[in-house]
C-alpha positions, 0 to 999 in steps of 0.5 A: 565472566566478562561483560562485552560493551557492544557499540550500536552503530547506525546503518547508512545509505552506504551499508542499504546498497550492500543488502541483497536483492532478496526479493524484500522489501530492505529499508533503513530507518533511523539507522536500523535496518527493517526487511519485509516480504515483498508485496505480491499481485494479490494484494492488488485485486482492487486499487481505490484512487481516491480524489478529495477535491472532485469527491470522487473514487476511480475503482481499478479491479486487476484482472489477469496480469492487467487492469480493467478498465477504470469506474469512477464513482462520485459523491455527486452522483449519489453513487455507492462504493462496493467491491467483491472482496468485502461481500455486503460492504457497501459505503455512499461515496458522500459518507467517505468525504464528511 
């Protein structure tokens, strides 16, 4: 039996435009080619924008195609972080900047 030498050839900007648009997620990373599910809205049932240098969260829930309106929490106000994912999951937005 014969013994095939294969030559692993590095993927490109040139070859990542030929990939399909699948829905994926398609990305090349030191030449090798990565697919992953796209994400989906689900995953976008709360947004946490944290801002280190006021020490404060803006907690953004999603609700039908669109987002509530921003609540802003802060290490200042002694304010607590909690959301309706995590039931009991509670945080002092302090505690999140030590």
């Amino acid at each position: 039996m014969a013994v095939r030498d294969t030559v692993c050839r590095k993927l490109t900007y040139e070859d990542y435009v030929l990939l399909p648009e699948d829905g994926k997620r398609h990305e090349i990373l030191d030449g090798e080619h990565y697919a992953t599910p796209a994400s989906s809205l689900d995953h976008q049932g709360f947004y946490w924008l944290v801002d280190p240098i006021r020490r404060a969260v803006r907690v953004l829930r999603r609700s039908g195609a669109g987002f509530l309106a921003a609540q802003e929490v802060s290490a200042a106000a002694g304010d607590v972080l909690s959301t309706p994912l995590l039931p009991g999951f509670e945080i002092r937005v302090s505690e999140i900047f030590e």
